[in-house]
C-alpha positions as CSV (number, residue, x, y, z in Angstrom):
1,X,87.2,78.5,60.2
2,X,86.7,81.3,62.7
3,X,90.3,81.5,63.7
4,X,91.8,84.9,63.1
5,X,95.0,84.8,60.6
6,X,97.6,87.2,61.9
7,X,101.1,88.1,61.1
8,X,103.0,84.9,61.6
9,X,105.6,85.1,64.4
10,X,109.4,84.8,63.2
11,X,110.0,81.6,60.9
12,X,107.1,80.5,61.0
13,X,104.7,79.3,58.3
14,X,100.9,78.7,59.1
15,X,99.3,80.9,62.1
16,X,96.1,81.0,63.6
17,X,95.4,82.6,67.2
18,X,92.3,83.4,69.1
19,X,91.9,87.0,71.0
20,X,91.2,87.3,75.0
21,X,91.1,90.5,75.8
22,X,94.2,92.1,75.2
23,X,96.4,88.9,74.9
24,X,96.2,86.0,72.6
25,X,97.3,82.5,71.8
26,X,98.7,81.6,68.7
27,X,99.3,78.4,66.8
28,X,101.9,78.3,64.4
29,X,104.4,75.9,62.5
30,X,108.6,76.8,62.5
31,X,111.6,76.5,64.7
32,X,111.5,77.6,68.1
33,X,114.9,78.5,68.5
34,X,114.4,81.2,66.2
35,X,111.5,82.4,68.1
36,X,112.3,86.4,68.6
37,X,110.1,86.5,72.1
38,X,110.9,87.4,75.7
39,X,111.1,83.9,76.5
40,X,111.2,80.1,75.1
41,X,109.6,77.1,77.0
42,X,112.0,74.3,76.8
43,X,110.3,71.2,78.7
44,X,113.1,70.0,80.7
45,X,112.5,66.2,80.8
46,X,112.8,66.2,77.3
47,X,116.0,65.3,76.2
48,X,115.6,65.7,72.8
49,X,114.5,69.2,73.0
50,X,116.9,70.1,75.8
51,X,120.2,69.0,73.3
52,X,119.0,70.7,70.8
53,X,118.1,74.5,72.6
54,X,121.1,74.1,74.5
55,X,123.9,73.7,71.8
56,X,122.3,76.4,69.9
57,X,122.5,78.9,72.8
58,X,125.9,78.4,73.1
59,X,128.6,76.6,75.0
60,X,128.0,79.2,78.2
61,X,124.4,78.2,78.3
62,X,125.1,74.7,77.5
63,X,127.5,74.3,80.5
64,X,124.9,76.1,83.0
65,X,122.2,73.8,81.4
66,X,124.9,70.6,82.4
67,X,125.3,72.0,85.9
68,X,122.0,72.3,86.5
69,X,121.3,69.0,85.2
70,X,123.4,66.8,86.8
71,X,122.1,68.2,90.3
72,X,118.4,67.1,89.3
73,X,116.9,70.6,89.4
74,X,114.5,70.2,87.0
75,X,112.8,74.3,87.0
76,X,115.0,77.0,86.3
77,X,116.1,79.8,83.6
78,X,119.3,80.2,82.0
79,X,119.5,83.8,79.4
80,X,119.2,83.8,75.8
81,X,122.5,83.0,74.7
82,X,123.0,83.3,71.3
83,X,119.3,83.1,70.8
84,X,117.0,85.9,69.7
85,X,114.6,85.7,72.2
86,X,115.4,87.2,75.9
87,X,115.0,84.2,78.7
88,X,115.2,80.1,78.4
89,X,112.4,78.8,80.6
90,X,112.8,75.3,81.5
91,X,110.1,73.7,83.4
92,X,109.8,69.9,83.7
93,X,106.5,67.8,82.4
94,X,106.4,64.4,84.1
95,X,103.6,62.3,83.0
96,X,103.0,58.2,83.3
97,X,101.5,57.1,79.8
98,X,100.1,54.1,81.4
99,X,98.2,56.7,84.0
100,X,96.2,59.0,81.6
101,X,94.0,60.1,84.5
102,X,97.0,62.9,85.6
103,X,97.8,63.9,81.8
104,X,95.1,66.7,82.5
105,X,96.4,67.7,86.2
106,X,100.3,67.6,84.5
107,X,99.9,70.3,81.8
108,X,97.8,72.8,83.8
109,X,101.2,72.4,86.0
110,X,102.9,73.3,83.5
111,X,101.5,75.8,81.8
112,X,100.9,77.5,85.0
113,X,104.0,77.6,86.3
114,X,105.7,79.5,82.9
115,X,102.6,81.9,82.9
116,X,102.8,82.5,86.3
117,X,107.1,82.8,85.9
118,X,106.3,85.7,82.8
119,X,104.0,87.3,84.2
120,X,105.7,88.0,87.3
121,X,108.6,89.4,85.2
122,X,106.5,91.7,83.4
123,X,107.0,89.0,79.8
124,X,104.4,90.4,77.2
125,X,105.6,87.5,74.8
126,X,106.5,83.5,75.3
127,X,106.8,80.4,73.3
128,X,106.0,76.7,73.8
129,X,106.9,73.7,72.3
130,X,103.6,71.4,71.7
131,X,105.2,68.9,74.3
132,X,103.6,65.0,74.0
133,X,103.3,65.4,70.1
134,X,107.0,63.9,69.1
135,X,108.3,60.8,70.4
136,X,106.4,60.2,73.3
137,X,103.2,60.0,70.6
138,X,100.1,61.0,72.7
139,X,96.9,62.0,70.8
140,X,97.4,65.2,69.7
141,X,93.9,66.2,70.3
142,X,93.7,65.6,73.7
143,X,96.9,67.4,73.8
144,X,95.8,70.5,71.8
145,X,92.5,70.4,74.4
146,X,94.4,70.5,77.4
147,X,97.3,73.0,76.5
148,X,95.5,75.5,74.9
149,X,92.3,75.3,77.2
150,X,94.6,75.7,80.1
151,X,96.4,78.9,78.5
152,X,92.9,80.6,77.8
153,X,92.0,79.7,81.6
154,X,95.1,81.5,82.6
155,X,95.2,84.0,80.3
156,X,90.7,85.1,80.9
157,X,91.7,84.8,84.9
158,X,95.1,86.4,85.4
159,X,95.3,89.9,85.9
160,X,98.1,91.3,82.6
161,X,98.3,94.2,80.3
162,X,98.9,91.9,77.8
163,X,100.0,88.5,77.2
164,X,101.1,86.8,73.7
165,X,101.7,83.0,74.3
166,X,102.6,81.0,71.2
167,X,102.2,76.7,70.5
168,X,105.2,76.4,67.8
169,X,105.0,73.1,66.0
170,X,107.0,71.4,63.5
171,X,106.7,72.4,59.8
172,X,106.3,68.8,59.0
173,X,103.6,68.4,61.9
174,X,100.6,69.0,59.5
175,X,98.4,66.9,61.2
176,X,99.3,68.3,64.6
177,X,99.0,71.9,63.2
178,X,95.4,71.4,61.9
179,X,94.2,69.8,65.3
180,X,95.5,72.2,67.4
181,X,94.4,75.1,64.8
182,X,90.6,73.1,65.4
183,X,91.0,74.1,69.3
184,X,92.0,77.7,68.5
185,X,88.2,77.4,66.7
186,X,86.7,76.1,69.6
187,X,88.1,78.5,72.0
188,X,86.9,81.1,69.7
189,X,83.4,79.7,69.8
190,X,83.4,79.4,73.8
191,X,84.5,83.2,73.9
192,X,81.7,84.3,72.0
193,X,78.7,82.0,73.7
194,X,77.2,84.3,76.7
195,X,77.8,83.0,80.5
196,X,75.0,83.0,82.1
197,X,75.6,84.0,86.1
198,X,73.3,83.5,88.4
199,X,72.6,84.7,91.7
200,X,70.1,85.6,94.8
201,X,70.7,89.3,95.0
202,X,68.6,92.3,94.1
203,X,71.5,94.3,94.4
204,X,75.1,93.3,92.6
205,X,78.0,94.8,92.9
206,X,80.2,94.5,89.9
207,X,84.5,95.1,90.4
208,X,85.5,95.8,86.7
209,X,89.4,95.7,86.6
210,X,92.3,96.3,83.7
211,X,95.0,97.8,82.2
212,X,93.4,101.5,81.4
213,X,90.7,103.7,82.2
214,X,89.2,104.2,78.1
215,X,88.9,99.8,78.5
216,X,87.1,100.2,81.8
217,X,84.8,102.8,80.5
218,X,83.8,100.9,77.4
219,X,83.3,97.8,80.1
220,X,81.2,99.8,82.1
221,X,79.1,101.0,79.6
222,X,78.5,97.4,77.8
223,X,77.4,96.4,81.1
224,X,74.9,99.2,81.7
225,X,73.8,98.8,78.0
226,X,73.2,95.2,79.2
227,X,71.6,95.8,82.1
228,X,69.5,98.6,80.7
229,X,68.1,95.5,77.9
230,X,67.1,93.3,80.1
231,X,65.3,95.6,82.8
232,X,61.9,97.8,82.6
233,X,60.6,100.4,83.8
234,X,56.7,100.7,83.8
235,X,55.2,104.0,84.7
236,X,50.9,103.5,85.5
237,X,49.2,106.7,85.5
238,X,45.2,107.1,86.2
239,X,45.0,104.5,89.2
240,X,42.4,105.5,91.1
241,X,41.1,102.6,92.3
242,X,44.6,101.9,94.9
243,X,43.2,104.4,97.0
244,X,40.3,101.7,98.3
245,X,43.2,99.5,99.1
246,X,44.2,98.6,102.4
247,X,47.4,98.2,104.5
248,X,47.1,94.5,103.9
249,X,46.8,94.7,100.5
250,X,49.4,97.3,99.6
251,X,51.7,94.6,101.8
252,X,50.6,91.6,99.9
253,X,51.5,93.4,96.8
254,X,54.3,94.9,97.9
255,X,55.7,90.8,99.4
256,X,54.9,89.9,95.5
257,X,57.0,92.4,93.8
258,X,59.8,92.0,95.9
259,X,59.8,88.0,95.7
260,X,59.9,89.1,91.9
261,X,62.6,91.0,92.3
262,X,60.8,94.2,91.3
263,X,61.3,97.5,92.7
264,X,57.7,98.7,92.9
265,X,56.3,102.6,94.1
266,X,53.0,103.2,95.0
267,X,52.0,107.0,95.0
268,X,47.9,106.6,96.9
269,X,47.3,110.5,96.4
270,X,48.4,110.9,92.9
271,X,47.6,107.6,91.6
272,X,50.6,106.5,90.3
273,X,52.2,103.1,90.3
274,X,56.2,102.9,88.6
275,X,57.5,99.2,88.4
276,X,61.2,98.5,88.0
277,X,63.1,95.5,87.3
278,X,63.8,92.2,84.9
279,X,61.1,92.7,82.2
280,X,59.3,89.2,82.5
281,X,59.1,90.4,86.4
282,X,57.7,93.5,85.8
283,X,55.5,92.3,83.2
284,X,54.1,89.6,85.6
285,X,54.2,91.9,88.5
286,X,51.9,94.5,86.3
287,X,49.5,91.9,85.2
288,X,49.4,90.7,89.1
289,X,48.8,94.4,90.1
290,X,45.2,94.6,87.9
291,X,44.3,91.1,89.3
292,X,44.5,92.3,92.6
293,X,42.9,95.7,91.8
294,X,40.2,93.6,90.8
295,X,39.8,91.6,93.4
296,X,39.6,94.9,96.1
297,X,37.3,96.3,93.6
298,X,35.1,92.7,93.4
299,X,34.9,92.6,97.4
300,X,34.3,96.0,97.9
301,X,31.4,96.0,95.2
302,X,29.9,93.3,96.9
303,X,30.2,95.5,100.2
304,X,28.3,98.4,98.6
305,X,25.8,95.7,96.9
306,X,24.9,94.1,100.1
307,X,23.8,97.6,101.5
308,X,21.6,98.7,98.3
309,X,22.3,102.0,97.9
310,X,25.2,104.1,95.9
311,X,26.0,108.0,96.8
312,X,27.0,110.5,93.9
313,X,28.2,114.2,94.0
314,X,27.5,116.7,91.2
315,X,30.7,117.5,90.6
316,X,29.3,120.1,87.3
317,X,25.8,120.9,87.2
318,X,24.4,117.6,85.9
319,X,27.4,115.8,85.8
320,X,27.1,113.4,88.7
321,X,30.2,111.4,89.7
322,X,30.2,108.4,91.9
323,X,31.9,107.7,95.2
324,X,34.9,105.1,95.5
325,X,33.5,101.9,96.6
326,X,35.7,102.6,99.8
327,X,34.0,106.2,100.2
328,X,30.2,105.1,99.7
329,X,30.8,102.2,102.2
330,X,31.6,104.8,105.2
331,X,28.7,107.3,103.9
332,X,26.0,104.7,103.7
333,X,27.9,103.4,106.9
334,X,27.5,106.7,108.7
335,X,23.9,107.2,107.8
336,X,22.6,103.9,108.2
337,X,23.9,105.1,112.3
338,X,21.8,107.9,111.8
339,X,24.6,110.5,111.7
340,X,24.2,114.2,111.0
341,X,27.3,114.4,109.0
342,X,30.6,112.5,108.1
343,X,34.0,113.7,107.2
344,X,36.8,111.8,105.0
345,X,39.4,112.3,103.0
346,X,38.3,111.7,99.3
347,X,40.3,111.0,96.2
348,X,42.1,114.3,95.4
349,X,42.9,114.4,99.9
350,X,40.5,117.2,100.2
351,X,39.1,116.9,103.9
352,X,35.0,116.6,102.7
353,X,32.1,116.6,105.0
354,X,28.4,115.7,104.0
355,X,25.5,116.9,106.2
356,X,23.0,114.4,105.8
357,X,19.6,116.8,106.3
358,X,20.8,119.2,103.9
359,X,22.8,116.5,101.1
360,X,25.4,118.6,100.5
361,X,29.3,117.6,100.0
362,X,30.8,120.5,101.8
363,X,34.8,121.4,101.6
364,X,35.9,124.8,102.5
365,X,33.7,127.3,100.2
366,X,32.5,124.8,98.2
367,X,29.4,123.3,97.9
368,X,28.2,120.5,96.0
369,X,25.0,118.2,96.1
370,X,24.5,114.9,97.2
371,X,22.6,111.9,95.9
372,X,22.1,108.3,97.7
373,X,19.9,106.1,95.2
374,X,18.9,102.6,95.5
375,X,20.6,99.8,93.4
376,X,18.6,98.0,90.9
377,X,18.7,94.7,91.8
378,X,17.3,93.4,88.5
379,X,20.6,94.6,86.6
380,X,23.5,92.0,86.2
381,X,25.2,91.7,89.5
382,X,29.1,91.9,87.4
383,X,27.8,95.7,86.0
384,X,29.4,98.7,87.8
385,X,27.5,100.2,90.5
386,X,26.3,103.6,88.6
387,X,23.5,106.5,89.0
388,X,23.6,107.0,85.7
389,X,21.0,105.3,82.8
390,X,24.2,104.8,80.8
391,X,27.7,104.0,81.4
392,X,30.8,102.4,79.1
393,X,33.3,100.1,81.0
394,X,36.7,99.5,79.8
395,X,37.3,95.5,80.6
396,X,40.7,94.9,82.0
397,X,42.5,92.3,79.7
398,X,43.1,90.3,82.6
399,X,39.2,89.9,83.8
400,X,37.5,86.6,82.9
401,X,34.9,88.9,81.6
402,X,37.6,90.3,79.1
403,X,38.3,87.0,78.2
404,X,34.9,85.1,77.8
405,X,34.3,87.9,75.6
406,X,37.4,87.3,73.5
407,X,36.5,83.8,73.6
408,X,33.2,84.0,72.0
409,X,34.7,86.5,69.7
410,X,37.6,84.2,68.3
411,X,34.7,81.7,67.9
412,X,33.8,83.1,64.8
413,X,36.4,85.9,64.1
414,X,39.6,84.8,64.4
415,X,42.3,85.3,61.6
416,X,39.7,88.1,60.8
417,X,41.3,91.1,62.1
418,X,44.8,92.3,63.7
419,X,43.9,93.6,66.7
420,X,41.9,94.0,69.4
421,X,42.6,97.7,70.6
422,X,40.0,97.4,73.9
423,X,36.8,96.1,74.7
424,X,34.2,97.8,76.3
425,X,31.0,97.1,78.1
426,X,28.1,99.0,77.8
427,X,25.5,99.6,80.6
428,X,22.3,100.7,79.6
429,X,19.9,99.9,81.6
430,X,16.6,101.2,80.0
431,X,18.1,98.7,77.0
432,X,18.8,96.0,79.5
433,X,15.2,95.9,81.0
434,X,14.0,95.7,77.2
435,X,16.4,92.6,76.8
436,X,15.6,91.2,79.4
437,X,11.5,91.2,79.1
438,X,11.5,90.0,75.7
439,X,14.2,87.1,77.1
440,X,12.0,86.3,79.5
441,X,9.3,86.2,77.6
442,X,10.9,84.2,74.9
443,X,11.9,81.5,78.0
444,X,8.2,81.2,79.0
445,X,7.1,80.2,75.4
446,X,10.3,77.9,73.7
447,X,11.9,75.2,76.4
448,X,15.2,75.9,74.2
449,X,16.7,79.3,74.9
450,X,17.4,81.4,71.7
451,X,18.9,84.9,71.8
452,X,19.7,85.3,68.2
């Protein structure tokens, strides 16, 4: 059982009692009378109970009971009397047996009008009888279910300090006992299975309210500590390639993230890209941000293709770096119009200009040569535009390169290793040329291709 065992209330035998917040309902067997609490529950259409409260209050008590009674009010309070606790609560239950489709509606009446009567009189303690379980023989369980669900709606909803309500049964009730001591488990069970709350907002305000400011703080912090395990923060350094985006494109990514509910910045001169929000969201958003990048990148690749040229700048003396795809489009653009010169902006916003007759790249003081060289058209049309003999390509994971390659790999290596840290392709195209010759040559002379 996952009911907690306490310190039994006064004259009473077995206890169980589940926690909410800081009140708690407790089940327990023994006499009510002797129930020392700020106030009994005595169920006024219950004759029973009534006679047998009354005449141990006293003959004051009984005689206010009588007057009230004989003018039909039903709801009202009467003091202790010669009883231990502080207040007799009597509060009528009315309920058809023949109609069990109100039993429901009639105890949440019930119990909500005492909780609502103790708490408005500042109560911290109260005990019921466990009304239906005697004479009028209703099922127990359905009894237990609706008294104490009702009470733990009251009690999780309410705003209290603190709130001990008590189901006192009859020491002979066994059977009663254990049922209702089964809800108390079920209750506990509910408490402790998350709610899952869903809503349409990227922002949510939160209202946290209670009974002192150390309960508020630990609140407050379990909902940050929450909040801070389901979110992510992803910080993408070394992006050059979002400064050949365009206004459109930073837009369509920018639409994405925040129908993802991600938070996303974009820094174009410093090539940086931080992603904020639910983790699966940021994740998708991240792997949505290289498919894009790729797709610029494919488009503009084509671009420079089409024109059949690629211009580099020594950036060290034989150290040639080439142009952004976005870059060499407006150069070849610009000479193609027979242009002396053209200025832009290039990666690290340094305002460049390149005279054409002398192929230089000139920015203040500085002075750096030029190079425009046709593309080799025999080289595979998904290699990287380069000047260079050789180049090594990190594939993104999310390429279908990336994956064919993986593919092929898995084909014959799989469960053979742990991980695959990157993937590289390598352009070499004296090597290529080589490869492909002998291909071709192989082609000409078997009708069954064979690169092994």
């Amino acid at each position: 059982s996952v009911s907690t065992v306490v310190q039994s209330p006064s004259n009473s035998n077995n206890t169980a009692c589940v926690t909410i917040g800081n009140s708690k309902i407790i089940v327990c067997t023994g006499d009510l009378i002797k129930q020392t609490v700020d106030a009994i529950v005595v169920c006024s259409t219950s004759m029973y109970l009534c006679n047998a409260i009354v005449s141990a209050a006293g003959q004051t008590i009984k005689d206010s009971y009588n007057q009230k009674s004989s003018a039909n009010i039903l709801e009202f309070e009467t003091p202790a009397g010669d009883l231990p606790c502080k207040q007799i609560v009597f509060r009528p239950w009315i309920q058809d047996k023949n109609s069990l489709q109100n039993l429901k509606s009639s105890i949440n009446k019930f119990i909500t009008s005492v909780i609502t009567h103790v708490l408005k009189h500042n109560f911290t303690t109260v005990a019921f009888p466990s009304i239906g379980c005697g004479q009028l023989d209703y099922d127990p369980k359905v009894i237990a279910e609706y008294l104490i669900g009702e009470t733990y709606e009251q009690l999780k909803t309410s705003v209290h300090p603190q709130l001990i309500v008590s189901f006192v049964l009859m020491p002979e009730q066994k059977d009663v006992y254990n049922v209702f001591a089964d809800q108390i488990d079920k209750i506990q069970l509910l408490k402790n299975t998350p709610i899952n709350v869903f809503f349409n907002k990227q922002t949510v305000r939160i209202t946290l309210t209670g009974s002192n400011d150390r309960e508020l703080k630990e609140c407050q912090n379990k909902i940050k500590r929450l909040a801070q395990s389901c979110s992510s923060n992803i910080h993408l350094t070394d992006m050059n390639d979002i400064g050949d985006w365009s206004q459109e494109s930073i837009q369509k990514y920018y639409d994405y993230c925040l129908e993802m509910k991600v938070i996303p910045s974009l820094d174009i001169q410093k090539c940086i890209v931080d992603l904020v929000g639910p983790k699966d969201a940021v994740s998708e958003a991240e792997k949505y941000l290289l498919r894009l990048n790729t797709e610029i990148l494919r488009s503009a690749r084509i671009k420079v293709l089409s024109r059949g040229f690629v211009w580099s700048v020594e950036v060290l003396p034989g150290k040639w770096e080439q142009y952004s795809y976005k870059i060499n489009e407006q150069i070849e653009d610009a000479k193609s119009k027979m242009a002396s010169y053209i200025e832009f902006n290039n990666e690290k916003s340094e305002r460049c200009r390149i005279n054409f007759t002398s192929m230089n790249e000139e920015y203040k003081t500085r002075k750096r040569a030029v190079a425009r060289k046709c593309i080799d058209s025999s080289l595979p049309t998904y290699w990287d535009v380069s000047t260079d003999n050789f180049k090594r390509v990190i594939l993104l994971n999310s390429s279908n390169e990336y994956k064919d390659v993986m593919n092929k790999f898995n084909a014959t290596m799989k469960g053979n290793y742990i991980t695959i840290a990157k993937i590289e392709r390598i352009q070499n195209k004296r090597w290529y040329k080589q490869y492909a010759a002998h291909r071709d040559e192989y082609s000409q002379r078997y009708t069954k291709p064979d690169e092994r």
